[in-house]
Phi, psi and omega in degrees: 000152193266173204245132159233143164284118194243146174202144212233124196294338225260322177235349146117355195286130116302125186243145161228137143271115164318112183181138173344092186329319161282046180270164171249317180278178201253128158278128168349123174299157169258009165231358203219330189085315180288150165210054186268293182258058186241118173243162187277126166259156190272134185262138195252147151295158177253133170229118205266114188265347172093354163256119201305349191255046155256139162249146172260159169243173081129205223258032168260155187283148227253158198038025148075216182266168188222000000 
């Protein structure tokens, strides 16, 4: 099952969740409770190029696999 990215408008947490490639609802923030305002993020592939001056944004975490 593939891994998805949530981020949730109401308190601001990035989440990920394990879930079915056909799922249809959005799952409840874990930190809020709501899934009123929880969206689905476009996730980038990671490519580790070797150069130390890449950065990352927005709620993935910064320095890729180890």
């Amino acid at each position: 099952m593939p891994i998805y990215e949530f981020k949730c408008s109401e308190c601001g947490l990035c989440f990920e969740e394990i879930l079915p490639a056909d799922h249809k609802q959005t799952p409840p923030c874990p930190q809020c409770k709501t899934n009123k305002k929880v969206e689905k993020l476009l996730s980038a592939s990671v490519q580790h190029s070797g150069s130390a001056g890449s950065q990352a944004s927005g709620c993935a975490p910064k320095g890729g696999f180890s």
